[in-house]
C-alpha positions in Angstrom: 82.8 72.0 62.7 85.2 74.5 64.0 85.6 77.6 62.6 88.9 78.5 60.8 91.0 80.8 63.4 93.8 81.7 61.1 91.0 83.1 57.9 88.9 84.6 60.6 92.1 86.5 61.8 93.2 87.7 58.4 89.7 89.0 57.8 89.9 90.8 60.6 92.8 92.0 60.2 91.7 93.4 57.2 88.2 94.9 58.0 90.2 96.6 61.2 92.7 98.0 58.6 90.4 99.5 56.4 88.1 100.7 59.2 91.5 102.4 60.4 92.3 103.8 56.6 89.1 105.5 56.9 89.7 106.9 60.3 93.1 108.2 58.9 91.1 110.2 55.9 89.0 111.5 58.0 91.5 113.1 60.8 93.5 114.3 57.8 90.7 116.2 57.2 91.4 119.3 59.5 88.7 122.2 60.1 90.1 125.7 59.9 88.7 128.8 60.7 90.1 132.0 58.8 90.3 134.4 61.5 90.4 137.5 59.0 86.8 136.7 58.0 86.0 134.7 60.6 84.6 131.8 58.2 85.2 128.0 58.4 86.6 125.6 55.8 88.4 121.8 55.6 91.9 121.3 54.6 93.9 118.2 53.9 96.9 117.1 55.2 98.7 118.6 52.5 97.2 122.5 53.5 94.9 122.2 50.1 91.1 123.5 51.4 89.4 120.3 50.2 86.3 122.7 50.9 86.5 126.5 50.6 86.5 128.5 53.9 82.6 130.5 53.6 81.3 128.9 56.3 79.9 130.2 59.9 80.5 126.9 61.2 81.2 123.6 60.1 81.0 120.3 63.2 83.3 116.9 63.6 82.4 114.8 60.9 80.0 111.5 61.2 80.0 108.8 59.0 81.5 110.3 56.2 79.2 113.7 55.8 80.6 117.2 58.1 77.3 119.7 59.2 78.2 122.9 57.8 76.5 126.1 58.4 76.3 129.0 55.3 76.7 132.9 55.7 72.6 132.5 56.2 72.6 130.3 59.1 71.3 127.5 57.1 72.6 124.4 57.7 73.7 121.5 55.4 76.4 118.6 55.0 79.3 118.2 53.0 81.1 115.0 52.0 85.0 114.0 52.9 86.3 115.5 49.2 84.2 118.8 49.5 81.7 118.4 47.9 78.2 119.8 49.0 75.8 117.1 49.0 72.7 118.6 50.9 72.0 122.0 50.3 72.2 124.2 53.2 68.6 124.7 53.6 67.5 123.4 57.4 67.3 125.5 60.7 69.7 123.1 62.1 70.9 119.8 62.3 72.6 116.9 63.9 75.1 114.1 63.5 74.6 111.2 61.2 74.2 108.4 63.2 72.7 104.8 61.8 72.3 106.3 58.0 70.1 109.4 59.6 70.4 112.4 60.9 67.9 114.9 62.4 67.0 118.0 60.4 64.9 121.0 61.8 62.6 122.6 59.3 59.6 125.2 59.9 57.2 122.2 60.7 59.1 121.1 63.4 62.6 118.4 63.6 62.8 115.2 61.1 65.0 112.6 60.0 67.2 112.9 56.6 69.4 109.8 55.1 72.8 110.3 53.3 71.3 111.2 49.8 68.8 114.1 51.7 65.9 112.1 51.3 63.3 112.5 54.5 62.7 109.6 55.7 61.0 110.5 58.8 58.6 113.5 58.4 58.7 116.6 60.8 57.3 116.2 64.1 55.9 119.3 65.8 56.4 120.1 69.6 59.6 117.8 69.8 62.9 118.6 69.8 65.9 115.9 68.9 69.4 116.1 71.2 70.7 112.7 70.2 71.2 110.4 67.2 69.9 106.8 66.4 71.7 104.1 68.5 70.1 100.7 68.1 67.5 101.7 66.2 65.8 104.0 68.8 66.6 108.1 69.0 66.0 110.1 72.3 63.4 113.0 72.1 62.1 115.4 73.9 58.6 116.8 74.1 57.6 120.6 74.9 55.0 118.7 77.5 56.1 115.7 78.8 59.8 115.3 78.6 62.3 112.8 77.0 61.0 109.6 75.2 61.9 107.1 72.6 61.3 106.9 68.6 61.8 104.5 66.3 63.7 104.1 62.6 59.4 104.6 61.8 59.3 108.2 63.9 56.8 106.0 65.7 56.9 106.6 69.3 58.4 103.9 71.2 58.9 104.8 74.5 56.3 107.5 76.0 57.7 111.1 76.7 57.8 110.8 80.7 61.5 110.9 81.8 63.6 114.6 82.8 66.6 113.5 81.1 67.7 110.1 79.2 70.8 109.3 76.9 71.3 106.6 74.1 70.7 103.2 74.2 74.0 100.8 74.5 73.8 96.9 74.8 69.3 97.4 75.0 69.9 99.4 77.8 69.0 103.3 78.4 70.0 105.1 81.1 66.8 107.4 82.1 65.8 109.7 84.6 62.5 109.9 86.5 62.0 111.9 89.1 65.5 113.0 89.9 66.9 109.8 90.0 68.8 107.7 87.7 68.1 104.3 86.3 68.0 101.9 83.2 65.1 101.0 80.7 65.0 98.1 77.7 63.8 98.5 74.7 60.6 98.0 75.5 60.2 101.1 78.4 60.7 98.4 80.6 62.8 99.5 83.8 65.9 96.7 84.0 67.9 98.3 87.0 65.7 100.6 89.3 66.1 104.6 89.8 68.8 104.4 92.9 71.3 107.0 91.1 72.3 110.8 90.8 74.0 110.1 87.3 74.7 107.0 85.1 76.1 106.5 82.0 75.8 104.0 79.1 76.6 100.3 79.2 80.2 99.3 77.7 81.0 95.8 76.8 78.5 94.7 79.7 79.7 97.2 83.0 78.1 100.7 83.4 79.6 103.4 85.5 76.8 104.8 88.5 76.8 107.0 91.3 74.9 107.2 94.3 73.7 109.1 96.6 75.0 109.7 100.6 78.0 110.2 99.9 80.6 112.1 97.5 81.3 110.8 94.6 80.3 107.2 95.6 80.7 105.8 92.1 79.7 101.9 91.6 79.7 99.8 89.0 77.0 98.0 87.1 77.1 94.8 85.2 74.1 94.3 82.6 72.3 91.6 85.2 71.5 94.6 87.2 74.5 93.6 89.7 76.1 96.0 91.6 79.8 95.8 92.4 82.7 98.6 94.6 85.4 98.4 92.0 85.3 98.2 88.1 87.5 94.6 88.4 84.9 93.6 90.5 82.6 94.2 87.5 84.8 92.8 85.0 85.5 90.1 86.6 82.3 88.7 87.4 81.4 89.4 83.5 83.6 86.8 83.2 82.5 84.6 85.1 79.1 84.6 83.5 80.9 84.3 80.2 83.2 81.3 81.4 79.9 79.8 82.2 77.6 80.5 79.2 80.8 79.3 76.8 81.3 76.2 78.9 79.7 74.0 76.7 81.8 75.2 73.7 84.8 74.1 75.3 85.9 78.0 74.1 88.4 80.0 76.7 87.1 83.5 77.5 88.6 86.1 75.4 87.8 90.0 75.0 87.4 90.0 71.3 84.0 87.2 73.0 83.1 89.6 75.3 83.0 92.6 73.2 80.7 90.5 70.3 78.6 88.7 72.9 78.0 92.5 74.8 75.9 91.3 77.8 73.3 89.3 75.7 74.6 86.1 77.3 73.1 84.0 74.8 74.6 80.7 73.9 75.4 80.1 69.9 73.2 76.6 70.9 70.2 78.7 71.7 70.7 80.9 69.1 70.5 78.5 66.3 67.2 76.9 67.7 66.0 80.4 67.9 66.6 81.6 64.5 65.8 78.6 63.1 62.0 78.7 64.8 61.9 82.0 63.8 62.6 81.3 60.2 60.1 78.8 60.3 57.2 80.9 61.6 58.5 83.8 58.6 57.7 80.9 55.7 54.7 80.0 57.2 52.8 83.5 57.5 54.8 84.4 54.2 52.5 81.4 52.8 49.5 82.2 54.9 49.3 86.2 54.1 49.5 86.0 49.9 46.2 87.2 50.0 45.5 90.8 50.3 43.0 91.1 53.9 39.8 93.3 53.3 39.7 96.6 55.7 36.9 98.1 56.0 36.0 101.9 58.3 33.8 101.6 60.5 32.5 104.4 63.1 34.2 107.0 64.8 33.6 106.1 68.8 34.2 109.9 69.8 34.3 109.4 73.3 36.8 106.8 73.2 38.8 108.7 70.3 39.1 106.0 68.1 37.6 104.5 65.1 36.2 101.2 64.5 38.3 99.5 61.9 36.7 95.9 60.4 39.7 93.5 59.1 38.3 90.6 57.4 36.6 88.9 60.4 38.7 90.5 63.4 37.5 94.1 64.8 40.1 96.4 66.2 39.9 99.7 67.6 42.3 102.3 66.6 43.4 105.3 68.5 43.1 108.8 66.5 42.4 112.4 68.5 39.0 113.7 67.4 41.1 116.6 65.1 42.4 114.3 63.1 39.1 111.9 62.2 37.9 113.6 59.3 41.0 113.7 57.5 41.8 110.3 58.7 38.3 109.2 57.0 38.7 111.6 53.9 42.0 109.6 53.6 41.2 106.1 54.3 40.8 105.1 50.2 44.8 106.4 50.4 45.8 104.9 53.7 49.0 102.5 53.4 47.7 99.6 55.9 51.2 97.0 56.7 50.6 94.5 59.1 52.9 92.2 61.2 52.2 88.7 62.1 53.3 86.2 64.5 52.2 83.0 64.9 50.3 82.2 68.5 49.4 78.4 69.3 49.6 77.7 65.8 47.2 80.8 64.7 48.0 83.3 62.8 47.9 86.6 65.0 48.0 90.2 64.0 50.9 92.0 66.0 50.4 95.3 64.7 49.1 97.1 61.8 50.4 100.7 60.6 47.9 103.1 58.9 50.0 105.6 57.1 48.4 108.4 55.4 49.9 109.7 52.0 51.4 113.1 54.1 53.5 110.5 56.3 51.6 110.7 59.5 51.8 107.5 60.8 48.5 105.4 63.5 49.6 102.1 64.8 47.7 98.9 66.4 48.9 96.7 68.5 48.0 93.9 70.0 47.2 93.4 73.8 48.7 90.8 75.2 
């Protein structure tokens, strides 16, 4: 059955209209600086301060909630109408960005949500300079550089790379050894380190320059292609599209484009994907009622990890020699959550993560 254009235009129209209401609020909002004391405040459109001006500094608002920065140097956020809602107790702070936004505190740089609450605990040595895109945030080590964490603040992508940016469309653009290049999800390098700079992926097409020559930008398309002119790009990203939406019988169209975003995944595919996927999540729902027994074993100190007994299956889990007493002290306490898949018809552990009642966080994994 074909879906109904006209109702999906009028929705759109109306989600686009209200996401444009909201945009309006917000740049009404104007930040103003008095420069007799020097202090920061908001004011409507009207000239009413929504929020008094006793601020050092107050940043561009992010999803609803502006950074603002007390006589103290503390920093906190306030809400669209004024109102405080965390206090202004962090050494700094960062953007909202996917419901968080990064905190630093004595112990080191976390994650808050909207209401305050940390939901990712303070991590020493590491320093945050982006937000969460796609579920992964850029940080970067005071030893090893920039890596990947996820919405867990379990590292995702080892600290290894000089400088990286956000990910766009499951693609990164990192940098390794002074040159440029792109990385999945999964730390897995999708278009190799050729460039001086690179930027993030847009509806499919990245902008990236190489070296020889000045300014010798190219442009990349999300199957690692490399074309001279952006409507090179864009038009072989149609292409593609023309010939993934073939079978639909549907016409190319940018609103398409912009939805489909370089997956290149047919709604055919899809289906039979999520529908095998839904499949497998009944069957280990039914198959994992019962709660597994976990039992400690030894501590294999040259190897720095324990030995960890799950019902019939041994693992070995990784854990610095500093932390193993505390880690056995705490084992009655220890959260264990486990992920399943389903592997020739077998029930197969993915990954298990140990989490100990302070929030510190071990993970196994399973080698494939």
């Amino acid at each position: 059955m074909k879906p109904n254009c006209h109702n999906f235009q009028k929705l759109a129209i109306s989600i686009a209209a209200a996401l444009l209401a909201a945009a309006n609020l917000l740049s009404a909002q104007e930040i103003r600086r008095i420069h007799s004391t020097g202090l920061y405040g908001i004011m409507d459109s009207r000239g009413k301060w929504i929020l008094k001006p006793k601020f050092r500094e107050i940043r561009e608002a992010s999803e609803g909630r502006f950074a603002i920065q007390d006589i103290n140097g503390r920093w906190g956020y306030a809400d669209g109408d004024g109102n405080i809602v965390i206090k202004c107790r962090y050494g700094d702070c960062g953007q909202f960005s996917e419901g968080l936004a990064a905190v630093k505190t004595r112990k080191g740089w976390g994650f808050i949500d909207k209401s305050g609450q940390m939901c990712i605990r303070p991590i020493r040595n590491v320093t945050v300079r982006h937000g969460f895109s796609e579920g992964l945030c850029a940080v970067e080590s005071a030893y090893s550089g920039y890596g990947y964490i996820d919405r867990y603040g379990e590292l995702i992508i080892g600290p290894q790379y000089t400088c990286c940016i956000s990910f766009s469309e499951g693609l990164a653009a990192v940098c390794l050894n002074g040159k440029w290049g792109y990385v999945d999800r999964a730390g897995k390098v999708k278009i190799p380190f050729d460039f001086v700079s690179a930027e993030s992926f847009a509806d499919g097409i990245a902008a990236a320059k190489l070296s020889g020559g000045p300014n010798r930008t190219i442009w990349l398309t999300d199957d690692g292609k490399r074309h001279e002119t952006e409507q090179d790009a864009v038009a072989h990203r149609k292409a593609i599209m023309e010939e993934y939406l073939e079978m639909q019988k549907e016409p190319y169209s940018e609103y398409r484009e912009r939805k489909i975003k370089g997956m290149l995944k047919t709604s055919v595919s899809f289906r039979e994907k999520t529908l095998q996927k839904n499949l497998k999540r009944e069957f280990i729902k039914e198959k994992t009622k019962y709660k597994p027994d976990y039992r400690l074993g030894a501590y294999d100190l040259k190897n720095k990890e324990y030995i960890i007994f799950y019902d019939k299956t041994v693992i070995s889990l990784h854990v610095q020699p500093r932390a193993a007493e505390n880690f056995r002290e705490q084992w009655v306490n220890i959260r264990k959550d486990t992920d399943w898949s389903i592997d020739n018809d077998r029930l197969t552990i993915d990954r298990i993560r140990f989490t100990l009642p302070d929030g510190t966080t071990y993970t196994y994994r399973k080698i494939n």
